[in-house]
KEMARNU-452908 format. One record per atom (N, C-alpha, C): x negated, y negated, z negated; residue in three letters. Coordinates in steps of 0.001 Angstrom, whole numbers, plus 500000, padded with zeros to 6 digits. Layout:
// residues N
XYZALA...
***
This chain:
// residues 232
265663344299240533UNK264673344861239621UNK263463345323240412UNK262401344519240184UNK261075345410240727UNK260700346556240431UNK260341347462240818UNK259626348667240422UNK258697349303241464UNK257152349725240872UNK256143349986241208UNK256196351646241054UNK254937351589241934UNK254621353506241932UNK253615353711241147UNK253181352651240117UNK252579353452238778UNK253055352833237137UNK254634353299237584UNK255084353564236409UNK256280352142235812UNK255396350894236192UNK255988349674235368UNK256891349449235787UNK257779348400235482UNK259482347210235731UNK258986346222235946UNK259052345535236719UNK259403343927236285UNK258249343790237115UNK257907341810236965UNK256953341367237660UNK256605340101237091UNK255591340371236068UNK255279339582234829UNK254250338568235496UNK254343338185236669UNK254010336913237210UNK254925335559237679UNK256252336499237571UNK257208335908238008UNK257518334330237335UNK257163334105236664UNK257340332729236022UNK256309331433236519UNK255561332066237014UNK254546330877237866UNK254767330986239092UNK255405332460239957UNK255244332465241070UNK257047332540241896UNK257879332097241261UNK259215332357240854UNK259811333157242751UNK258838332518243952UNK259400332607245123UNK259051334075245624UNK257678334626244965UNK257205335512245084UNK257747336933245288UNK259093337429244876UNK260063338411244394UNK260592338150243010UNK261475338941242400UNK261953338854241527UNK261704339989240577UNK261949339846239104UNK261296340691238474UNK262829341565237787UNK263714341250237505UNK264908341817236490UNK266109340644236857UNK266132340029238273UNK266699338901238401UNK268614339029238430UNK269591338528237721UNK270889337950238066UNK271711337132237639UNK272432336625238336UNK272658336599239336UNK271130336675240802UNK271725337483241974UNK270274337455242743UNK269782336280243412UNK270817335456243557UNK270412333861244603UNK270106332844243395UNK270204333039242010UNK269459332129240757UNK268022332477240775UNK267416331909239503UNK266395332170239246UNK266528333058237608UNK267711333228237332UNK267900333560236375UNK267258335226235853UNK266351334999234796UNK265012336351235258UNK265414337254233748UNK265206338428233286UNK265680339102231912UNK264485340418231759UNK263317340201232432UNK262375341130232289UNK260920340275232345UNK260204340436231306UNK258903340227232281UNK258015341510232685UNK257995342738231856UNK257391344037231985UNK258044344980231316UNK258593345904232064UNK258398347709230958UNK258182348763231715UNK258549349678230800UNK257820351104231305UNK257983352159230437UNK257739353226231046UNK257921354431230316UNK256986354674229119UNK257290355871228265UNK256352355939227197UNK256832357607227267UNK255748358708226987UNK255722359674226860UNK255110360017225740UNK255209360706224854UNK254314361366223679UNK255217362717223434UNK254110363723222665UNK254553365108222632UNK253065365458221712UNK253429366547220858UNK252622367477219588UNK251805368876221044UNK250578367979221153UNK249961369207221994UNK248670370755221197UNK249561371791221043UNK248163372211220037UNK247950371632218890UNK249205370572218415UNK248246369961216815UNK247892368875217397UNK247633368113218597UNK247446367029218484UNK248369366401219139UNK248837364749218385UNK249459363842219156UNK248901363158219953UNK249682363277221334UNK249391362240222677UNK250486361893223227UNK249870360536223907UNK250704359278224070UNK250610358785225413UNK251422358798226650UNK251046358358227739UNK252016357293227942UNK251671356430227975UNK252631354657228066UNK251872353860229827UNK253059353401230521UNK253207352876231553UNK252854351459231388UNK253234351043230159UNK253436349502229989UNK252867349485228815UNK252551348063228463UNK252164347901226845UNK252265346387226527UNK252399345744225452UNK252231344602225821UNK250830343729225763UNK251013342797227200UNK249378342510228050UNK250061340929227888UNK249738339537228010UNK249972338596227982UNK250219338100229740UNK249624339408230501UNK249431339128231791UNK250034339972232298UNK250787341507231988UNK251149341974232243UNK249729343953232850UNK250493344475233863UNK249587345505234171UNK247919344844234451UNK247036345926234122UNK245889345187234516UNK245224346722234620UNK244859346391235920UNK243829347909236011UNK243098348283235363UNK243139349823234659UNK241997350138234029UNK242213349598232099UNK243169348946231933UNK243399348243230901UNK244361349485229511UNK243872349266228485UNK244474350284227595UNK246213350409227748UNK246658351582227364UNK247913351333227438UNK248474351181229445UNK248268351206230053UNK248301351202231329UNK247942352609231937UNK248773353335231620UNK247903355098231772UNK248296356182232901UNK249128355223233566UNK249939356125234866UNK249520355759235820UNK248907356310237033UNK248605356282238506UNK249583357062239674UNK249500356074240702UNK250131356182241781UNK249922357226242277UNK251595358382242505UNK251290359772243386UNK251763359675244876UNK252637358496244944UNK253340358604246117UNK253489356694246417UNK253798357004247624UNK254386355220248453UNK255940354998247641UNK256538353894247963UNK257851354057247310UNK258886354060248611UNK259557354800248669UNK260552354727249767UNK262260354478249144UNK262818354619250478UNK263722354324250296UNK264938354966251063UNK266218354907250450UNK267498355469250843UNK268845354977250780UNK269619355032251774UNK271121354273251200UNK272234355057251945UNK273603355201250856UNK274525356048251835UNK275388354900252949UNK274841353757253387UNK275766353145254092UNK274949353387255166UNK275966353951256543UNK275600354495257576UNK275054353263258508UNK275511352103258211UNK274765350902259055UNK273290350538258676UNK272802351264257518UNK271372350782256679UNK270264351314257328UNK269121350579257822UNK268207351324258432UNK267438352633257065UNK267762352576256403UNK267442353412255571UNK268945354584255248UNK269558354629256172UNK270659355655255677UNK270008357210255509UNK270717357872254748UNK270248359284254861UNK271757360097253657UNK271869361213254386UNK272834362198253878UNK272276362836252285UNK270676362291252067UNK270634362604250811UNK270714361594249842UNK270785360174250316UNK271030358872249123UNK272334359458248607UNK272063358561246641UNK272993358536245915UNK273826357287245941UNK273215356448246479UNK273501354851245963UNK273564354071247397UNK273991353125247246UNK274038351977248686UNK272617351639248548UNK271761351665247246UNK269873351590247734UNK269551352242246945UNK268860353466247209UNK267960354171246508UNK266541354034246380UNK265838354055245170UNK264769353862245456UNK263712354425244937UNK262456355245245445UNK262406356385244900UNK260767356472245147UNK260083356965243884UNK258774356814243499UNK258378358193243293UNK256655357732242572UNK256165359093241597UNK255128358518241184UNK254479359231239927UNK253389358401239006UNK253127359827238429UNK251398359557237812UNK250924360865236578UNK250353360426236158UNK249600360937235084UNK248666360346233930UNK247670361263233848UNK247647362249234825UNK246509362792234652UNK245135362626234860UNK245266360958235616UNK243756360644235983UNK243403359801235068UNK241567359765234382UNK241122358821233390UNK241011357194234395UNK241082357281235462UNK240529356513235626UNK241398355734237341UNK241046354688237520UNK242129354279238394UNK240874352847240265UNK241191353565241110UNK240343353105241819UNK238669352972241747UNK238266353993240840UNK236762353554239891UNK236527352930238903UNK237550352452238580UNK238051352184236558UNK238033352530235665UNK237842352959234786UNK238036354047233601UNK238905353587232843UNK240498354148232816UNK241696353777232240UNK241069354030230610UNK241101352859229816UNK240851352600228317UNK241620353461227490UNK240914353976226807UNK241561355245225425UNK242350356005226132UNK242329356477227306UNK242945357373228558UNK242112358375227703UNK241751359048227133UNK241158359869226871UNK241397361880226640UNK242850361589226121UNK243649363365226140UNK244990362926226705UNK244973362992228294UNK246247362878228905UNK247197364329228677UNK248456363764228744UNK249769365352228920UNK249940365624230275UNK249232365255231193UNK249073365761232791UNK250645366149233233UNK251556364842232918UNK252926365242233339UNK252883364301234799UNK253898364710235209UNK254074364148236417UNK255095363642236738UNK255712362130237314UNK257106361515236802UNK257638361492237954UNK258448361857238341UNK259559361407239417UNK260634360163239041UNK260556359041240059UNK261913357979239256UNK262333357502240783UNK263856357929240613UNK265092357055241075UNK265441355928240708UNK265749355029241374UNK266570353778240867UNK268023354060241986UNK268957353598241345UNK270444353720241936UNK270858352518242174UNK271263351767243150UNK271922350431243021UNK273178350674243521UNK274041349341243622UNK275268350007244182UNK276130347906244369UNK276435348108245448UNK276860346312245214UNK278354346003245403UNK278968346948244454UNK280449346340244231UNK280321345470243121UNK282012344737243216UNK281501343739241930UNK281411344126240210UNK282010345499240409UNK281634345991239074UNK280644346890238636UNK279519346857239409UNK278400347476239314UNK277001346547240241UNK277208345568239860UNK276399344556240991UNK275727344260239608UNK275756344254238743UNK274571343981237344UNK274034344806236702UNK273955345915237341UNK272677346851236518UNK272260348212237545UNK271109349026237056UNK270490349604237937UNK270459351074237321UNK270548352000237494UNK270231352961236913UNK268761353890237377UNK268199354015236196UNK266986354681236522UNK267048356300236252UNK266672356900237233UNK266575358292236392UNK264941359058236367UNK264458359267235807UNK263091359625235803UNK263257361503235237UNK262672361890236361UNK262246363348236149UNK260829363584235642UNK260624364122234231UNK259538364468233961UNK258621365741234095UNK257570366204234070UNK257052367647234344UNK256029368037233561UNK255590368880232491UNK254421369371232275UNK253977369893233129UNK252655369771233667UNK252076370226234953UNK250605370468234528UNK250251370772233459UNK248952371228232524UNK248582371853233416UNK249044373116233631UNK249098374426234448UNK247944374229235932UNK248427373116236465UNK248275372485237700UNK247093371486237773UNK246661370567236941UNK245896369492236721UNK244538370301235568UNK245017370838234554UNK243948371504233604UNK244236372938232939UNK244440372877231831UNK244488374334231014UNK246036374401230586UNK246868375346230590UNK248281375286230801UNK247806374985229260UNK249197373948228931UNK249463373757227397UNK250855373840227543UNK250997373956225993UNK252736373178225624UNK253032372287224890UNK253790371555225637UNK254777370287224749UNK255360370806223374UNK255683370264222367UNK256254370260221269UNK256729369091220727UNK257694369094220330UNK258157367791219763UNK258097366248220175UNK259029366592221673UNK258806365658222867UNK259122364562222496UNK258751362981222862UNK259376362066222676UNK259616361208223858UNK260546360598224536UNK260781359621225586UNK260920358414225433UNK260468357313225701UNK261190355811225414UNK260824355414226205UNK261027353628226579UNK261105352987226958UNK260801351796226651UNK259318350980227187UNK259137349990226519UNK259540348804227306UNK260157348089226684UNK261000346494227476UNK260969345441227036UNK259780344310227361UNK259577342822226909UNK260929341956228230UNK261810342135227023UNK263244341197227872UNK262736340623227305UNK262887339371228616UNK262703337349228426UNK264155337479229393UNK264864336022228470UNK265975335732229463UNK265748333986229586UNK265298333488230676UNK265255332233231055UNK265538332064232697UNK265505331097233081UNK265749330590234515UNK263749330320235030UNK264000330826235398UNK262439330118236087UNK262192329053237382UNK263357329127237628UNK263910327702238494UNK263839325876238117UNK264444326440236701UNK265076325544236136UNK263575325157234781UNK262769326095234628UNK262257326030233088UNK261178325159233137UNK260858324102232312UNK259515322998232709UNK258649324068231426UNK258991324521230066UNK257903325352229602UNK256864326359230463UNK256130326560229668UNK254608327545230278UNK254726328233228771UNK253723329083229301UNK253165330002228042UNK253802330351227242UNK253529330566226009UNK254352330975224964UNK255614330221224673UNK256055328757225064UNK256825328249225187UNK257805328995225407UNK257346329399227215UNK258304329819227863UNK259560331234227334UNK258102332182226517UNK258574333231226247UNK259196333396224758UNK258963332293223788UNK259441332724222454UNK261110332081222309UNK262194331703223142UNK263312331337222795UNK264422332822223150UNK263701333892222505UNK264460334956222843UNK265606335557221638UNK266577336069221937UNK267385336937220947UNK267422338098221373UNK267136338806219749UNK267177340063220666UNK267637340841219488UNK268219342374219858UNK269603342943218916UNK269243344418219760UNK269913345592218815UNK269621346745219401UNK271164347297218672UNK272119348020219460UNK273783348440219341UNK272775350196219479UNK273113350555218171UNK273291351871217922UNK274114352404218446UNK275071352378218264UNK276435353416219145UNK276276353344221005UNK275839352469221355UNK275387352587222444UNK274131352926223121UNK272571353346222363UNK271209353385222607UNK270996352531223577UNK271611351014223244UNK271614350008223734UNK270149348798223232UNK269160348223223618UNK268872347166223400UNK268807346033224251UNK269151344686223693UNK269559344037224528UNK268467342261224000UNK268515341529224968UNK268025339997224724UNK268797339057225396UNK268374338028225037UNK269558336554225643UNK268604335605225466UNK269106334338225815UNK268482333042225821UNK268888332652224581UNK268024332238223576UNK268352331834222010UNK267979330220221683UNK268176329223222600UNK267755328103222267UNK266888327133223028UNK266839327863224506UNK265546327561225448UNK266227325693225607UNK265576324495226078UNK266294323572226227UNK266803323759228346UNK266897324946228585UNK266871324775230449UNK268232324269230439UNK268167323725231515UNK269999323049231826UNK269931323272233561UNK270943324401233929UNK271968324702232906UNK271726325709231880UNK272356326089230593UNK271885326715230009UNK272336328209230595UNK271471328966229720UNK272003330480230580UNK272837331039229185UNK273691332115229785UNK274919332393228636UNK274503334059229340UNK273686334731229821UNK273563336460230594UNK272420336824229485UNK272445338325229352UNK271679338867228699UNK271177340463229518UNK269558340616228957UNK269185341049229702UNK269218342644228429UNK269437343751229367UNK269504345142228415UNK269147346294228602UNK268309347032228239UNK267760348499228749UNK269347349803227213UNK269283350859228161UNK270556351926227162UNK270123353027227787UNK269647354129226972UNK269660355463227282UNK271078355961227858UNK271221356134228602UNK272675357135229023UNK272591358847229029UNK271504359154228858UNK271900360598228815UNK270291361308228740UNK270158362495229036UNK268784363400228826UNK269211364520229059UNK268527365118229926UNK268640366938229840UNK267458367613229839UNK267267368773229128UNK266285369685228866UNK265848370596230247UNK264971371209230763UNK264245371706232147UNK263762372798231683UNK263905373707231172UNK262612375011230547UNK262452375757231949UNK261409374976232577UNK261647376011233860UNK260264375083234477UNK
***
């Protein structure tokens, strides 16, 4: 799974550039891909007004500087951690055999001399995100993200308060091979299924008809697992 230090998933070039990295890729030695972009979404009742800070949105091209809906900037480099003592990245504080570990805010309008579009009343939070990997064989297909959020009004502008928080997650799953796929364009991207399991705050996509051979039978899935409250 790719992940950047302002905010997004995936690597919504990945279909032209397949050698380039991988965007949501498994098996990892296929080309078999289940993301092209997502990202966080923040909104909260500030004072009476609603605001909306989104990482991702959907772009035909994916992130684009300065572009609406694209509202988080880079606070930190992305580093890294692992508890296996042979890893040049070992450390006594990793959770995971690779940790991987960011930061992003939305408090700036504007990005390298850009002016981030309808950026206009940011929630000046500030995101912390983990990714957890782990490569046994029963945890070798998915990643866990944990993202720490912050009102940081206080810090960036005029202290406010949150009210009536909301969290999500926005996720354009594509499940195709990009190895294997002779489509382009919209081709490529409209043979999707896609289904959302309530009892699990599960949504999920698959390959619904693509003609690639071999065909793919994996599906690609974002699931809330949990949330805790911070009054502090």
């Amino acid at each position: 799974l790719s992940i950047t230090n302002f905010g997004t998933l995936g690597k919504p070039d990945v279909r032209n550039n397949p050698e380039s990295g991988s965007s949501m890729r498994f098996p990892k030695s296929t080309g078999t891909e289940h993301l092209f972009e997502a990202g966080i979404w923040i909104g909260a009742d500030v004072g009476g007004q609603i605001r909306l800070s989104s990482s991702s949105v959907t772009n035909p091209s994916g992130y684009a500087r300065g572009a609406r809906g694209f509202e988080f900037t880079s606070e930190t480099i992305i580093t890294r951690r692992s508890t296996d003592p042979n890893n040049e990245f070992f450390s006594v504080s990793a959770i995971s055999e690779k940790d991987i570990l960011t930061a992003f805010t939305d408090r700036r309008r504007s990005v390298n001399g850009t002016e981030i579009q309808g950026h206009d009343n940011p929630l000046y939070t500030d995101v912390k995100l983990e990714s957890y990997n782990w490569g046994f064989p029963f945890t070798e297909n998915f990643t866990i993200l944990k993202y720490d959020i912050t009102n940081n009004s206080d810090l960036h502008a005029l202290p406010e308060t949150w009210d009536s928080v909301y969290v999500g997650m926005y996720a354009d799953l594509v499940v195709r091979n990009v190895n294997s796929a002779t489509e382009t364009g919209g081709a490529f991207f409209n043979k999707n299924g896609v289904g959302f399991m309530d009892s699990l705050n599960t949504m999920y996509a698959f390959d619904a008809g693509s003609p690639d051979d071999p065909s793919i039978n994996t599906y690609g899935a974002v699931s809330i697992i949990g949330a805790e409250y911070r009054n502090s």
